[in-house]
Structures are given as structure tokens and as C-alpha cells.
C-alpha positions as CSV (number, residue, x, y, z in Angstrom):
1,X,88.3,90.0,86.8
2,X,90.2,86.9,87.8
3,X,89.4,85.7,91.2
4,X,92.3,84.8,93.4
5,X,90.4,81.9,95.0
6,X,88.3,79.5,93.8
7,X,86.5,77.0,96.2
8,X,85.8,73.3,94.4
9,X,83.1,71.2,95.9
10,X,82.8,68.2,94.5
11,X,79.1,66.3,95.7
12,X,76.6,63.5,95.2
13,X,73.4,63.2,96.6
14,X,73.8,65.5,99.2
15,X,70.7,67.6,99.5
16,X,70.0,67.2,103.1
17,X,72.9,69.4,104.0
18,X,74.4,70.9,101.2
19,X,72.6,74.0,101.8
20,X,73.8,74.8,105.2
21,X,77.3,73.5,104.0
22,X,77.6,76.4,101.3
23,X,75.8,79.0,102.9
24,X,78.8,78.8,105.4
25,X,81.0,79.7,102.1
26,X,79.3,82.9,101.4
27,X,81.7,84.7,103.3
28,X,84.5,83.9,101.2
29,X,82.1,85.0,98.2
30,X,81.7,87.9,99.7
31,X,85.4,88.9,100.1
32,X,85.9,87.9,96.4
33,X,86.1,84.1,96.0
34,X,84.4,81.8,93.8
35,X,82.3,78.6,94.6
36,X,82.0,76.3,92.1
37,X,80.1,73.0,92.8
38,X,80.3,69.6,90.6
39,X,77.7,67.1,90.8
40,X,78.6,63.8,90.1
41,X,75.3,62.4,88.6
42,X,73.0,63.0,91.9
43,X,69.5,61.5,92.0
44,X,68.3,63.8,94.4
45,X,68.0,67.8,94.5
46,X,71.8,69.0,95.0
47,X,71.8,70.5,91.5
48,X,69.0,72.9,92.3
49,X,70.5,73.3,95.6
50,X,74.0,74.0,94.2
51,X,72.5,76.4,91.7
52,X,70.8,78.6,94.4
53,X,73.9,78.9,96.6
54,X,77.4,79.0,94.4
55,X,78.5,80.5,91.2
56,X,78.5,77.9,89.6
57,X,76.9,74.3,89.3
58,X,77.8,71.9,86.7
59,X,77.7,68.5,85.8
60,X,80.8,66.0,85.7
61,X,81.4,62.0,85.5
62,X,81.1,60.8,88.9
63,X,84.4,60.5,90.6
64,X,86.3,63.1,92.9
65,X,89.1,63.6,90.4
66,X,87.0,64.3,87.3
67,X,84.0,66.4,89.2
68,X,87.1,68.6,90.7
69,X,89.3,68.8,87.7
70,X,86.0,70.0,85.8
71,X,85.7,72.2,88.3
72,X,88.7,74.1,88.0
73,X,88.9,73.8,84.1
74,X,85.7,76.2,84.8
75,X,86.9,78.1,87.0
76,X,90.9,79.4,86.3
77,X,91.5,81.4,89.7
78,X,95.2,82.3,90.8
79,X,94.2,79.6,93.9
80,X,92.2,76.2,93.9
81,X,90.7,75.2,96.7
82,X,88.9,71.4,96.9
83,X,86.5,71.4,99.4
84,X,85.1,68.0,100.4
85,X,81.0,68.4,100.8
86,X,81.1,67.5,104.4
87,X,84.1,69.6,105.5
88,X,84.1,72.9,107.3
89,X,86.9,75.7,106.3
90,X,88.5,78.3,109.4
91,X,86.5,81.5,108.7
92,X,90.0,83.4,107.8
93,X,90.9,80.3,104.9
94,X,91.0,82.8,102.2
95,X,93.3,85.2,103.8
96,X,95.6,81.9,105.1
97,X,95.8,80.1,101.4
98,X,96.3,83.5,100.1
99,X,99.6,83.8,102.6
100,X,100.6,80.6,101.9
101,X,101.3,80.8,98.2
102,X,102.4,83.9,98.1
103,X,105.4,83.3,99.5
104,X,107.3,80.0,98.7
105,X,104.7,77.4,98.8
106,X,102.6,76.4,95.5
107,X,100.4,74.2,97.3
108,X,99.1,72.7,100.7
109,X,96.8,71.4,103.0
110,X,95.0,72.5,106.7
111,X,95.0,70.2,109.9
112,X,91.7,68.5,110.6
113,X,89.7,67.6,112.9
114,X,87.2,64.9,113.0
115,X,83.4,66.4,114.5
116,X,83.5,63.8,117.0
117,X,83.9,63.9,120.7
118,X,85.2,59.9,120.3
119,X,88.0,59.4,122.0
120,X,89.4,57.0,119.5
121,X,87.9,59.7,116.6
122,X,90.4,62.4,118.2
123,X,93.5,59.6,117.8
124,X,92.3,59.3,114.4
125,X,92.2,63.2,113.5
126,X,96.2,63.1,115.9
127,X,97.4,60.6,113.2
128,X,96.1,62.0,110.0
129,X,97.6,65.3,110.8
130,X,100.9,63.8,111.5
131,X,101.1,61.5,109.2
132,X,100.2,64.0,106.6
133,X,103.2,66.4,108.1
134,X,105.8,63.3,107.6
135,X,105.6,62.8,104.7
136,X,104.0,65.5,102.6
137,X,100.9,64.0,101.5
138,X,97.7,65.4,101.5
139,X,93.7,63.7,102.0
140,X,91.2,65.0,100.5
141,X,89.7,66.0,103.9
142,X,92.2,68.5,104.7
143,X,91.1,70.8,102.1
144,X,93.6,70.6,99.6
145,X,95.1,73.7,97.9
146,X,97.5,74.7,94.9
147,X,97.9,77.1,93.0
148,X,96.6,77.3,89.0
149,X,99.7,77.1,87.3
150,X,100.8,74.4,89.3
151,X,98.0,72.5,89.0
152,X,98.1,72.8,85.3
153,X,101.5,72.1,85.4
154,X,101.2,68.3,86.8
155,X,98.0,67.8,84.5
156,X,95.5,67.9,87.9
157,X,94.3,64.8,89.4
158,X,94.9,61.6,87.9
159,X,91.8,59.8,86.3
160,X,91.6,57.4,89.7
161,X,88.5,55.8,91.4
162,X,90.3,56.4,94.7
163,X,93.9,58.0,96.4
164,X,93.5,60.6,93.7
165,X,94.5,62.9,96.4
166,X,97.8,60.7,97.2
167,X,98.3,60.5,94.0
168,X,98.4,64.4,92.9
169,X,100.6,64.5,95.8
170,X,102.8,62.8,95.6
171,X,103.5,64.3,92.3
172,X,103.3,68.0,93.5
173,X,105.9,67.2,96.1
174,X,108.7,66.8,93.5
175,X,108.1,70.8,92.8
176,X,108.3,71.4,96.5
177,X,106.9,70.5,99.8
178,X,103.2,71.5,100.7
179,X,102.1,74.1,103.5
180,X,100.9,72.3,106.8
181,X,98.5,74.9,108.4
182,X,98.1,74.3,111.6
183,X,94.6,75.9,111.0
184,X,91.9,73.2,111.3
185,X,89.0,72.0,109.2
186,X,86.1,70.2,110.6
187,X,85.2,67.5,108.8
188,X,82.0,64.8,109.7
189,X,82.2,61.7,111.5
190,X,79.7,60.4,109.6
191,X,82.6,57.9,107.4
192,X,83.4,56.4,110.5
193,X,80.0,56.4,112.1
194,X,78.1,55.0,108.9
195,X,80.5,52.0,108.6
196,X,82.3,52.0,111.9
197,X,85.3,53.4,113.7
198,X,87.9,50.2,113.6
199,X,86.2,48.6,110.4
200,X,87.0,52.1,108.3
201,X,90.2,52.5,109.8
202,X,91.4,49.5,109.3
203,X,89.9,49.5,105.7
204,X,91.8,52.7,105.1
205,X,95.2,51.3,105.9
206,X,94.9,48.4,103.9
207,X,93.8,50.8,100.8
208,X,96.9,52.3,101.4
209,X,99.3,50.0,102.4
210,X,98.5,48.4,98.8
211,X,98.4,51.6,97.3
212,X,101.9,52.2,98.1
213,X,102.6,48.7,97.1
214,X,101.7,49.1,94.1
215,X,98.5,48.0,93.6
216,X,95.8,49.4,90.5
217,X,93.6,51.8,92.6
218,X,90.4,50.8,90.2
219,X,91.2,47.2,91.3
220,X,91.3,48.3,95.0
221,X,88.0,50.2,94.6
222,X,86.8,47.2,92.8
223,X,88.0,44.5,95.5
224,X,86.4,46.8,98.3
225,X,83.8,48.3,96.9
226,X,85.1,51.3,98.5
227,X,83.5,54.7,97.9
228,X,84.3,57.4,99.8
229,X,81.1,59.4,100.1
């Protein structure tokens, strides 16, 4: 039977918590959704990992937008869910996606919150959320949503090294706006922490800013040797 919800992980070397991240999905499987996880070429155990914990585990050119879009080529469920590795989902996500796009939204997004007790952290997690609400574009840490057909319909992510979630959209907003949930995901600090607060936020808006500019994403990745994991 076709599953209304599938849940997309996409992932990279990352054994030393992948476990504990999915076995916090298994409620979902239980109440009838799908996990599918999509390893991007790891060097350490997440495969095996994967394997032991989802329904499915597969193999896909590193990069967010081709691990996911293999994912849901594997998986056609009425709902697509992408699910960043170190990202948390509200134990009632299911039942919220599943009101969401039954009525007259085809795709959206949850609020986030960073796991940080930072004060500058909790600015951070005040402006993604309302910046996302302005103007109707989703990050990849706010758990992304849309239904199959409309997926399908705007050919999935774009084949980019980075803003792939910008960039889907921005093109799923000319079929309509998304849902904001006010719901939260957690998502880790550990972006910010790893690389610091101020150097990755001001990294980030410059990514953007030129983004919006215009500029070739695989340049941008190139220039600043940016990778998001």
C-alpha cells in the first residue's frame, strides 16, 4: 500500500549519532510512514547503521539535492518529508504535514529552533523563522515538505552544490505559498559551534546575498569551500 508519508534523510559520515537520530523516527514508522535514508558516499559505518534502523538505505552521489531526490524517486509516498540528519521532528509531524496538505497547501516547512541556550543562537533561530515567513522560502533545516505530485511537477531539487532548498522554493512558490507551522524542529548547534557563531552567520548571508544576485551556486561553493554538513 502506498504510504502517505515518506521521511528523506539525506547523510554522510554520520555514525556517531545516526542511530539515536532515527530511532526517534520509529514512531512515525509505526503509525505508517516510511524512512528512507541516502548516503552520500560515507567512509564510516552510517550505511550499516541506516540499514538497521529505516526501510530503506541506498546509495546516491554526494550532494543534498541528488541523495534526496534519489530518495524520493524510491520512495513515491502521497507526502515527502526531507529530514536534515541532525534535525529533530515534533512527535505529532505526521498528523501536522498530513493536515497541511490536505487542505490548500502543497507544500511547507516547520519553525526551528536552534539546540542552543546562546543568546545570540536564539536571535539566530528569531530571524530564520521570520525571514522564512516573509518571503516564502524554505532551509533545509526546517524540514521541508511537499507533496508527490508537486514535487514531480517542478522536476525536484535542482542539481546544486548548495541553496538547493532556495532554489526548489522559490520555484514551488509560483504554484502557491508554503505552510509555516508554527510547530518547531530542533535542529544542532553544532554548524555554528564547529565554525563559529558570527563567522557562519556572516558566511551565510553572503552565500545568499550573491545567491539572490545572481551568482553560479557551484562557483559560491567553490569560492567558499562551503559544505553544509
Amino acid at each position: 500500500m502506498r504510504p502517505s508519508l515518506c521521511i528523506i534523510v539525506p547523510v554522510l559520515d554520520e555514525a556517531q549519532t545516526l542511530a539515536q537520530r532515527l530511532q526517534a523516527l520509529q514512531r512515525f514508522r509505526q503509525r505508517g510512514a516510511r524512512v528512507v535514508v541516502v548516503d552520500g558516499g560515507s567512509q564510516d559505518d552510517t550505511l550499516d547503521i541506516a540499514r538497521a534502523h529505516a526501510d530503506l538505505a541506498l546509495l546516491a552521489p554526494r550532494g543534498r539535492a541528488s541523495q534526496m531526490n534519489a530518495g524520493a524517486a524510491a520512495c513515491p509516498a502521497d507526502v515527502l518529508l526531507f529530514l536534515h540528519a541532525d534535525t529533530e521532528l515534533p512527535d505529532n509531524a505526521d498528523a501536522l504535514v498530513r493536515r497541511a496538505t490536505l487542505g490548500p497547501f502543497a507544500w511547507g516547512r516547520f519553525d526551528v529552533r536552534i539546540a542552543s541556550d546562546r543568546p545570540l543562537l536564539r536571535m539566530v533561530t528569531v530571524m530564520m523563522n521570520c525571514r522564512s515567513r516573509w518571503t516564502g522560502i524554505a532551509t533545509g533545516d526546517q524540514a521541508l515538505f511537499v507533496r508527490h505530485d508537486r514535487f514531480r511537477q517542478v522536476g525536484g531539487f535542482p542539481d546544486l552544490s548548495l541553496m538547493e532548498d532556495v532554489a526548489i522554493s522559490k520555484v514551488l512558490k509560483r504554484h502557491g505559498p508554503p505552510a509555516c507551522l508554527t510547530e518547531r524542529v530542533i535542529t544542532s548547534a553544532r554548524r555554528w559551534e564547529r565554525h563559529g557563531i558570527w563567522r557562519t552567520i556572516l558566511l551565510m548571508w553572503r552565500l545568499r546575498a550573491a545567491y539572490f544576485l545572481g551568482a553560479d551556486p557551484e562557483q559560491l561553493a567553490i569560492r567558499y569551500g562551503y559544505h553544509p554538513r
